[in-house]
C-alpha positions as CSV (number, residue, x, y, z in Angstrom):
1,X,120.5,65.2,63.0
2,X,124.1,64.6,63.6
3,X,126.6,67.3,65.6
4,X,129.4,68.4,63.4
5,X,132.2,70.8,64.7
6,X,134.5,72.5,62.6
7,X,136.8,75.9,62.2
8,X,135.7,78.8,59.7
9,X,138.0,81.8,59.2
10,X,136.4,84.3,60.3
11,X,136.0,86.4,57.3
12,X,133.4,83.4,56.4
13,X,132.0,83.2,60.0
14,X,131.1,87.1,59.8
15,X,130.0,86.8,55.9
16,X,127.5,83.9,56.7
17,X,126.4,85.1,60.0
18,X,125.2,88.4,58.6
19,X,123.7,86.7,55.4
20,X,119.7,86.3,55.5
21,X,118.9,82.9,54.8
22,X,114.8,82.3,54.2
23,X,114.1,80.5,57.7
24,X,117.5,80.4,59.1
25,X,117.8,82.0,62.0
26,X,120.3,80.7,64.0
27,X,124.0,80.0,62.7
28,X,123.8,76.8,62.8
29,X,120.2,77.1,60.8
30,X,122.4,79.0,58.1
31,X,125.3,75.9,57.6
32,X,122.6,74.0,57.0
33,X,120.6,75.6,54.6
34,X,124.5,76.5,53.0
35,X,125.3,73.3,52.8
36,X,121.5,72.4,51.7
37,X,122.3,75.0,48.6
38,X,125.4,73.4,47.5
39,X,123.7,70.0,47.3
40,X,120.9,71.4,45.2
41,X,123.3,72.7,42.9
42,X,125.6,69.5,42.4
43,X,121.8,67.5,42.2
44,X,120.8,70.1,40.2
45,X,123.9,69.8,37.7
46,X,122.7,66.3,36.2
47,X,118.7,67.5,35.6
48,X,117.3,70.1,33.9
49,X,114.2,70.5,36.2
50,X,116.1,70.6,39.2
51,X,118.9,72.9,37.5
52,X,115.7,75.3,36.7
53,X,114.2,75.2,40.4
54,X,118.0,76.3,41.7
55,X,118.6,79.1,39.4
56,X,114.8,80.2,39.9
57,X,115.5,80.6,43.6
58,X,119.3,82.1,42.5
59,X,116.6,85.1,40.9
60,X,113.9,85.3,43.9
61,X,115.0,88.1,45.8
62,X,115.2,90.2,42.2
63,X,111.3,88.9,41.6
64,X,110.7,89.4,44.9
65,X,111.7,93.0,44.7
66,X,109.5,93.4,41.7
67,X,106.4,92.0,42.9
68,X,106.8,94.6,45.6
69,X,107.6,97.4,43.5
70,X,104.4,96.7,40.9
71,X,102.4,96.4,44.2
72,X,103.5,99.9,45.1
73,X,102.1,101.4,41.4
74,X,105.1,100.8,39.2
75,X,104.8,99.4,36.1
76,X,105.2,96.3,34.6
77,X,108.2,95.6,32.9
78,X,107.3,92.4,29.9
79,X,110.9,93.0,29.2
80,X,112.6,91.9,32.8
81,X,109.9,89.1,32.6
82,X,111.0,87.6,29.7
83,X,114.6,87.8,30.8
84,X,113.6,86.3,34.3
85,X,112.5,83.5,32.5
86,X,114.4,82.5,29.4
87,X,118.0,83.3,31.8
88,X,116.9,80.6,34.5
89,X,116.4,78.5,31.5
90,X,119.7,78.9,29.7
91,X,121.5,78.8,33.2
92,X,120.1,75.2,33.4
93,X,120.7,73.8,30.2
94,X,123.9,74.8,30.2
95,X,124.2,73.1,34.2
96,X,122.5,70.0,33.4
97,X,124.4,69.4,29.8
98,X,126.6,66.3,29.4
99,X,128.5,66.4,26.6
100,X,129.6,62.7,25.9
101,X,129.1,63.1,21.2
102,X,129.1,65.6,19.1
103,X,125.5,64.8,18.6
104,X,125.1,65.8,22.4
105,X,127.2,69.4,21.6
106,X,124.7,69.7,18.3
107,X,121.5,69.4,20.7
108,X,122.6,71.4,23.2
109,X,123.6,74.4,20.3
110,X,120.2,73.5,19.4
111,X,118.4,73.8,22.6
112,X,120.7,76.8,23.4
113,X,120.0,78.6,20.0
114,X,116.4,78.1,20.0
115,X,116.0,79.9,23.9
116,X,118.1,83.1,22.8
117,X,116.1,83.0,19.4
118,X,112.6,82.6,21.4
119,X,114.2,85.4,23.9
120,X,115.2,88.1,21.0
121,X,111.8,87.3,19.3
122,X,109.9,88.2,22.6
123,X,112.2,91.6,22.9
124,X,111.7,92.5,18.6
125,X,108.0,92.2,19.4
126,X,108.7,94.8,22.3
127,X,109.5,97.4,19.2
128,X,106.4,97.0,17.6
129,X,104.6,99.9,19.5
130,X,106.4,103.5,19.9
131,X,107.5,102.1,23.6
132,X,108.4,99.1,25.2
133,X,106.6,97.8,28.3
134,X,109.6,98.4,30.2
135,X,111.0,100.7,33.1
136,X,113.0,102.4,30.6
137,X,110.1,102.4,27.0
138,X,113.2,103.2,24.8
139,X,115.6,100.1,26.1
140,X,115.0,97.9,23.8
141,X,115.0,100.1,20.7
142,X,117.9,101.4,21.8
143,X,119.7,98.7,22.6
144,X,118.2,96.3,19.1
145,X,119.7,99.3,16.7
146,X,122.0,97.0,15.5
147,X,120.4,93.6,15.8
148,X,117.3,95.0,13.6
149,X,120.2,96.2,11.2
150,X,121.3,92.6,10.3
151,X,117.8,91.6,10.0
152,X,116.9,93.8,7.6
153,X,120.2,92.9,5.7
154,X,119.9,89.0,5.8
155,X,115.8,89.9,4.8
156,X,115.9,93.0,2.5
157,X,112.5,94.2,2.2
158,X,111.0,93.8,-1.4
């Protein structure tokens, strides 16, 4: 390792001292795993995979609290899980996309269209049945009033 000194103001010595850092314990513990994050995220910027793992571990904490609250007896929500894993993976394309040709903005509509599209095909499925497997059984319906509108408009019904 090699010593580095430097001045914070203190606004960002109090904000990263308070902040709980998985194995960081000390304050020097926390630069590093700081500075450790921002790396990941300018690697991560030039590869999908990598841009994946860091917006994966941007969503722990909310998976985290979930796998604690189903532990406790609350449902399952299919509806959080799909968004916890097609967001990750629009968050990373979008990251890891260099757009040098058109041909590289047509693949990356492409790969971008095809995620939200596999994403609203999961949450139509999830009003199929009377309620959603979600916190909230009506959320979806609610909320896919008008997107099952348009559907039904491009796809009239014979």
């Amino acid at each position: 390792m090699i010593p580095i000194s430097g001045r914070l103001p203190e606004d960002l010595y109090q904000w990263l001292s308070g902040l709980p850092l998985e194995g960081a314990t000390t304050f020097s513990d926390k630069v590093r795993e700081a500075i450790a994050t921002l790396k990941r995220l300018h690697d991560g910027s030039a590869d999908y995979v990598g841009a994946l793992a860091m917006h994966r571990d941007l969503a722990r904490p909310v998976r985290d609290d979930l796998a604690a609250l189903e532990r406790d007896g609350a449902p399952h929500s299919e509806v959080l899980a799909a968004m916890l894993e097609h967001i990750p993976a629009l968050g990373a394309t979008l990251q890891s996309a260099r757009l040098r040709t058109p041909e590289d903005a047509g693949a990356l509509e492409a790969q971008l269209t095809r995620r939200v599209l596999q994403l609203a095909e999961t949450l139509l499925r999830q009003m199929l049945t009377t309620d959603a497997a979600a916190y909230d059984p009506q959320v979806v319906r609610h909320n896919g009033r008008r997107l099952v509108e348009l559907i039904q408009r491009i796809a009239p019904s014979s």
